[in-house]
Each structure stands twice: as structure tokens, then as C-alpha cells.
C-alpha positions as CSV (number, residue, x, y, z in Angstrom):
1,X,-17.5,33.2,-52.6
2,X,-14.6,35.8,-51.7
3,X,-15.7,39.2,-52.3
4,X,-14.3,41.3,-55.3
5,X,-12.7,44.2,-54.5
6,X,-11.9,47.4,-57.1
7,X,-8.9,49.6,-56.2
8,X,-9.7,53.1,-57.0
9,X,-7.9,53.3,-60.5
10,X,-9.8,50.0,-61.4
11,X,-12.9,51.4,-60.1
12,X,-12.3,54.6,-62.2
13,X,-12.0,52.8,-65.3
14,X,-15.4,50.9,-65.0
15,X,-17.4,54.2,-64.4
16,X,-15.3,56.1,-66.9
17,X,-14.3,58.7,-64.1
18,X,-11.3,59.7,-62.8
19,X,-9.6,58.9,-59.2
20,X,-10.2,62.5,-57.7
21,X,-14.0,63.2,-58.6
22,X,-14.5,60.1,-57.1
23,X,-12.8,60.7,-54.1
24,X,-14.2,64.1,-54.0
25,X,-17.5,62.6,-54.0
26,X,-17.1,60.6,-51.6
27,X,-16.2,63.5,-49.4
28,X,-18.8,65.4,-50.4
29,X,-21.7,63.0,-50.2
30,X,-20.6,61.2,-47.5
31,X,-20.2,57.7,-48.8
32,X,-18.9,54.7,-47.0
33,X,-16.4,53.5,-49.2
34,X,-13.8,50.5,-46.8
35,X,-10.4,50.8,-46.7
36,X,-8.2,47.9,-46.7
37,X,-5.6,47.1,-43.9
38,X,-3.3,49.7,-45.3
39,X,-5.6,52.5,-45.1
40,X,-6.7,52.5,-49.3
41,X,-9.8,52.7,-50.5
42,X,-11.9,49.8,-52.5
43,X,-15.1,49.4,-53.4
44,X,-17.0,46.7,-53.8
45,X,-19.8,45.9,-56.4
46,X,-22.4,47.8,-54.5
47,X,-20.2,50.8,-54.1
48,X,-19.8,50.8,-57.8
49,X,-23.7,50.7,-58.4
50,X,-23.9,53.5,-55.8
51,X,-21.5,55.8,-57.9
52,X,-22.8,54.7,-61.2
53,X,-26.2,56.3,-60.0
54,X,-24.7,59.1,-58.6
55,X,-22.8,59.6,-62.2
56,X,-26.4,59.5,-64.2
57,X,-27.5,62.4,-62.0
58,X,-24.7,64.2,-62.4
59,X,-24.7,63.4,-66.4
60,X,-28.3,65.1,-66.1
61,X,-27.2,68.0,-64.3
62,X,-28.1,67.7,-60.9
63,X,-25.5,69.2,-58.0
64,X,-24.1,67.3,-55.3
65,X,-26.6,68.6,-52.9
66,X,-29.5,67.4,-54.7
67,X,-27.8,64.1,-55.3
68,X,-26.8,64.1,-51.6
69,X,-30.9,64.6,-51.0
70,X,-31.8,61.9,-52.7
71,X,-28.5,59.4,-51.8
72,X,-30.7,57.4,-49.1
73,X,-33.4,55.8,-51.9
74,X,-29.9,55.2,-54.2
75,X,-28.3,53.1,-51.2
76,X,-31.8,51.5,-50.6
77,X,-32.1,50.6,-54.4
78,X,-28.7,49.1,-54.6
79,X,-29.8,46.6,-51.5
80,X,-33.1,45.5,-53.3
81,X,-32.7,42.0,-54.3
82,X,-31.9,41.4,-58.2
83,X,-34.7,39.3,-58.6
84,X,-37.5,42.0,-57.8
85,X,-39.8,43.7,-60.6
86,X,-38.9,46.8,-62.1
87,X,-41.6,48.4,-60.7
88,X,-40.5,47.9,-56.9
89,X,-36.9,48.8,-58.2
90,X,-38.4,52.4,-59.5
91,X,-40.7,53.2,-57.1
92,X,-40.3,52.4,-53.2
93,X,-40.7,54.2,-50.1
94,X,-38.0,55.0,-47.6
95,X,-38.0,55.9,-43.8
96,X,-35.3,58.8,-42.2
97,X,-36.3,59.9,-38.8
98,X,-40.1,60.2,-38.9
99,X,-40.4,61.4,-42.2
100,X,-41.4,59.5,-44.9
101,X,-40.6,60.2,-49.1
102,X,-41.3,58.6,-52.0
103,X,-38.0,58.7,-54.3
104,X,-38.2,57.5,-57.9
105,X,-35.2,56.3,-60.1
106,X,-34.0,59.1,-62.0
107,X,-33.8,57.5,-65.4
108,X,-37.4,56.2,-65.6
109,X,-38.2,59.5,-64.5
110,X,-36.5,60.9,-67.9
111,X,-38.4,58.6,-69.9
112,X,-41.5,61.4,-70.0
113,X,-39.4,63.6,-71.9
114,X,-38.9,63.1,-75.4
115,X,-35.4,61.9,-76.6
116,X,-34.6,65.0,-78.6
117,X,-36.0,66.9,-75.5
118,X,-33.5,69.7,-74.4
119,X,-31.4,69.6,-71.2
120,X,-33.9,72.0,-69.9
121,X,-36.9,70.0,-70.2
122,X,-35.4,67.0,-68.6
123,X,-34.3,68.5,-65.7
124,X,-37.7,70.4,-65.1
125,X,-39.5,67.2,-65.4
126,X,-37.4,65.1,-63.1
127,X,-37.6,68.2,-60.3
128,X,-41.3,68.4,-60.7
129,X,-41.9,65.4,-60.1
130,X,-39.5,64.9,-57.0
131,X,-41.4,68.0,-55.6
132,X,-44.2,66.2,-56.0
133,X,-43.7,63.7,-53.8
134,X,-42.2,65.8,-51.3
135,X,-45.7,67.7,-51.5
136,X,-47.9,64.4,-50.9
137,X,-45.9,63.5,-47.6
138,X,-46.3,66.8,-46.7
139,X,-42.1,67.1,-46.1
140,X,-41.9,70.9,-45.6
141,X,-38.5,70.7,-45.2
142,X,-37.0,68.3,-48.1
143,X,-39.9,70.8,-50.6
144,X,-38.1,73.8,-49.4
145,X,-34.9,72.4,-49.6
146,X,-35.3,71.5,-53.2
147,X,-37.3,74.6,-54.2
148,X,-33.7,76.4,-53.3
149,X,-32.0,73.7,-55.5
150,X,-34.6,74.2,-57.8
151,X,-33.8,77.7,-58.2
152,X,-30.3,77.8,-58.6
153,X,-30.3,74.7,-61.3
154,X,-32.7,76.6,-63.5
155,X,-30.5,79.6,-63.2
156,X,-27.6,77.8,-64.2
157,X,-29.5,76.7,-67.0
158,X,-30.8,80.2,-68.0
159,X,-27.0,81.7,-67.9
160,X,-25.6,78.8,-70.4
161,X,-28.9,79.9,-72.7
162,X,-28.5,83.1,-72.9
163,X,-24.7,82.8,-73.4
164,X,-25.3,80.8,-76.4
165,X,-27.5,83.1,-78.0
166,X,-25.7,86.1,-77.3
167,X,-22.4,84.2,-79.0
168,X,-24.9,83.8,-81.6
169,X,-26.3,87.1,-82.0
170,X,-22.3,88.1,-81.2
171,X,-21.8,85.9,-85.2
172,X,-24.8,87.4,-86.5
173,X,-24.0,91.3,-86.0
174,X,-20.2,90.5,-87.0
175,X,-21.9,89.2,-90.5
176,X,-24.0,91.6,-91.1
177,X,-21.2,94.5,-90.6
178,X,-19.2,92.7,-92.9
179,X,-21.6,92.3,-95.7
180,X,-22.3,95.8,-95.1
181,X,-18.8,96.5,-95.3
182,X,-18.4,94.3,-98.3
183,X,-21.6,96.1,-100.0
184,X,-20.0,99.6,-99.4
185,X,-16.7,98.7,-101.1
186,X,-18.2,97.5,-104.1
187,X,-20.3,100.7,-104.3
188,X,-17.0,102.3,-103.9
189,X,-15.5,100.5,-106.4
190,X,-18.0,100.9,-109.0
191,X,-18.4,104.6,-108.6
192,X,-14.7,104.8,-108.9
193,X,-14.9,102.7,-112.5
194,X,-17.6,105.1,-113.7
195,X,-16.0,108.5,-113.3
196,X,-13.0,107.0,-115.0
197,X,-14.9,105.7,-117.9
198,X,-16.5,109.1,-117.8
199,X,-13.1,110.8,-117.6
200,X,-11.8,108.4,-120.4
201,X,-15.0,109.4,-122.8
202,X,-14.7,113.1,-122.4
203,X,-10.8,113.2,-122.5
């Protein structure tokens, strides 16, 4: 059976991103997507597996680096046969080197956290628990590594909180100068409509 093969704009339309993040993260992450004869890319059905993954991590807020950490068990998962249990898709071990990790899919990993649960909450959950793997092989370097991505993630996260609720409290003070303002002119008024009655009754 001949291979399908996706040109870039077809490939863009299937994961619902455009031609230049995809070729940026390609660059980036340092994926082998083949060119043809004539130098273009295409990408084949496990390329596009590959990038949908990469998209769902990115949907949850992870940076390329992270991503880029974890890219080995996403090229390993896309090679597991169709027919294996989702269990051995989820959960599988993978060797680099001499060091050994545990990497989990993503999405199950979200499953913990409630469906209403903030952007926050997911993200902490998925981290802890990569960082928990990283602590049972005893990989010094990948924990480190993600303790730094850690760490600017959550800051992120912090800035576009506290933006939002200083916009908020930004609405909040504008309201209450205006009902003040609102509350002082009827005073105004009113004081203005007694001393002419008062005017009017003595005259």
C-alpha cells in the first residue's frame, strides 16, 4: 500500500494550525519531517500524530522546551502498535543514553483534575507528576531541568492572574468613583431644589 503523504497546507488543515508554527516547530523541536525530491516538506501519518501531541501540550500550556523534554516518549508512542492496550499506550518506559524515565501521556494525566478545574490546577498536576518520575529514576538532571521549567510556567501563570484581577479591581474602583460621583450630584441637586423652594416660600 503506497504511503500517504500531507503537503504542509494539507497538513495544517488536519491539525487546525497554520504552515509557519508548524515549521517553526519543527525547528525548534527538532523533528524529522522528509522532503520530497524538490526539497518540500510532507509528512506522513505518524508525523501528524507526532504534532497532534505536541499541539495538546501546547493547548495546556506547556513551552517548547518542556515539550522538547518529553518529545522522545511522544515519538515512541506513535510507534506502539494500534492494537496494544491503553495501558501500555499511557504508561511505558523509554531508554536515552543510560538514563532511564518513565513518561506518561499527557491527557490521561489531566484526567485527575476536575473538568471545571482551572488552567492552573492542570498544569500543576501534570508537572507533579512528571517530577515524580524523574524523582524515582533518580534523573538529577531531567528534575532540575524541569524544576527551571517549572518555575517559569507557574510564573507565567501568576502574571496572567494577577493581571486579571487587577483589570478587575481597575472596573471596580472606576464604579465606585462614579457612583460616588453620581451620589454627590444628586446631593447637589437636591440642596440646590431646597434653597430655591426656601427662596420661593420667603419671597
Amino acid at each position: 500500500m503506497a504511503e500517504i503523504r500531507y503537503i504542509i497546507s494539507d497538513a495544517s488543515k488536519q491539525l487546525d494550525v497554520e504552515p509557519h508554527v508548524l515549521r517553526y516547530w519543527e525547528e525548534e523541536l527538532e523533528l524529522e519531517i522528509p522532503r520530497n525530491e524538490l526539497g518540500h516538506r510532507y509528512f506522513r501519518a505518524e508525523d501528524l500524530n507526532t504534532l497532534k501531541n505536541i499541539k495538546k501540550l501546547k493547548d495546556q500550556g506547556l513551552q517548547l522546551k518542556a515539550i522538547k523534554m518529553l518529545l522522545p516518549g511522544i515519538l515512541e508512542e506513535d510507534k506502539l502498535p494500534k492494537h496494544e492496550s491503553d495501558q501500555d499506550r499511557t504508561s511505558h518506559e523509554l531508554t536515552h543514553g543510560n538514563q532511564v524515565t518513565t513518561v506518561f501521556k499527557q491527557e490521561e494525566k489531566m484526567e485527575v483534575a476536575k473538568p471545571t478545574g482551572s488552567k492552573l490546577q492542570q498544569f500543576q498536576i501534570f508537572l507533579k507528576d512528571v517530577l515524580e518520575d524523574a524523582l524515582k529514576e533518580n534523573n538529577e538532571e531531567l528534575k532540575e531541568t524541569l524544576t527551571k521549567e517549572v518555575a517559569g510556567e507557574m510564573r507565567c501563570l501568576f502574571k496572567e492572574r494577577e493581571a486579571l484581577e487587577e483589570r478587575r479591581y481597575k472596573k471596580l474602583d472606576e464604579t465606585i468613583r462614579e457612583m460616588q460621583k453620581m451620589r454627590q450630584e444628586i446631593a447637589s441637586s437636591s440642596s440646590r431644589k431646597l434653597f430655591k423652594f426656601r427662596k420661593n416660600k420667603m419671597g
